[in-house]
C-alpha positions in Angstrom: -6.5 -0.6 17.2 -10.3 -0.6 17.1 -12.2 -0.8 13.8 -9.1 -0.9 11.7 -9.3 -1.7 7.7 -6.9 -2.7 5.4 -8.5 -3.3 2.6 -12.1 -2.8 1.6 -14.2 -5.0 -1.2 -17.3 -5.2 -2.2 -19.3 -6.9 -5.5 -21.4 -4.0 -5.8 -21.6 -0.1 -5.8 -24.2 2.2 -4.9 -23.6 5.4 -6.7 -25.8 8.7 -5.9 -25.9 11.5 -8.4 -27.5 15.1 -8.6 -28.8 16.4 -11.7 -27.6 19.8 -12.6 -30.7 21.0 -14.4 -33.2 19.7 -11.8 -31.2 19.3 -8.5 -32.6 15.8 -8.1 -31.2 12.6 -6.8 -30.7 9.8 -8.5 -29.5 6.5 -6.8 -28.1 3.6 -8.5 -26.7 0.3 -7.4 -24.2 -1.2 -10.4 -22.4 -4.8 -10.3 -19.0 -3.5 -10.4 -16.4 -5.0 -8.4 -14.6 -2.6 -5.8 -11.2 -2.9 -4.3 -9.5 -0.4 -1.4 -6.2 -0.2 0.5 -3.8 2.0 1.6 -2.1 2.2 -2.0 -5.6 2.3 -4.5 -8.9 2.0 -5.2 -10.0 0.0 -7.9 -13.0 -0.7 -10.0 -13.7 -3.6 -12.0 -16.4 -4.1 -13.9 -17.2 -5.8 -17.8 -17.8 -3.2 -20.3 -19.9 -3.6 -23.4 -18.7 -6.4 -25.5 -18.4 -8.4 -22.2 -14.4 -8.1 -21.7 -12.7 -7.0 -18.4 -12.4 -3.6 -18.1 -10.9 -1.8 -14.6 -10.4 1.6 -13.3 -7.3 2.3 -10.6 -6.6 5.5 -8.4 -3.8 5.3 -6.9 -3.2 7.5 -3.7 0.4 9.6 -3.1 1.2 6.5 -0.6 0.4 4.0 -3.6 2.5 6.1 -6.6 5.3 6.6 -4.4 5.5 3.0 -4.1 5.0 2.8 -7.6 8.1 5.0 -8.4 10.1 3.0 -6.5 9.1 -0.5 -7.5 9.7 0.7 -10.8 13.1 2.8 -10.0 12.1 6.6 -10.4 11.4 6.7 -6.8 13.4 9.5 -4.6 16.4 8.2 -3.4 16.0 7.5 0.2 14.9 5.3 2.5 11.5 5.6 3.3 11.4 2.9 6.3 13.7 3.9 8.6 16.9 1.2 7.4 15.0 -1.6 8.5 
């Protein structure tokens, strides 16, 4: 498979924004730490008093896994029996 990804990370974001009142763009580049795969996407960053602080999305794939590592899953199985 060409160009295939399974995870993405970076150290740094570049975040674009457009104002409501004025329509312009603003651009910004952050030091946040980024994290993607199949299951989430995940930013890390510190926050003001310099401690860890983390943001996680978790796609359907990722909180269907999530039910079942964690037992509320749907009862079936979801590879085949193998």
């Amino acid at each position: 498979m060409k160009d295939s990804f399974f995870e993405i990370t970076a150290k740094t974001v570049k975040i674009e924004v457009k104002d409501e009142k004025t329509g312009q763009i603003f651009t910004r580049e952050l030091p946040i730490d980024f994290y993607e795969n199949a299951n989430c996407l995940r930013l890390q960053a510190e926050n003001m008093d310099g401690s860890l602080s983390q943001l996680v999305f978790y796609s359907a794939r990722g909180m269907d896994r999530l039910k079942d590592l964690t037992g509320h899953g749907a009862d079936h199985d979801s590879c085949g029996n193998h």
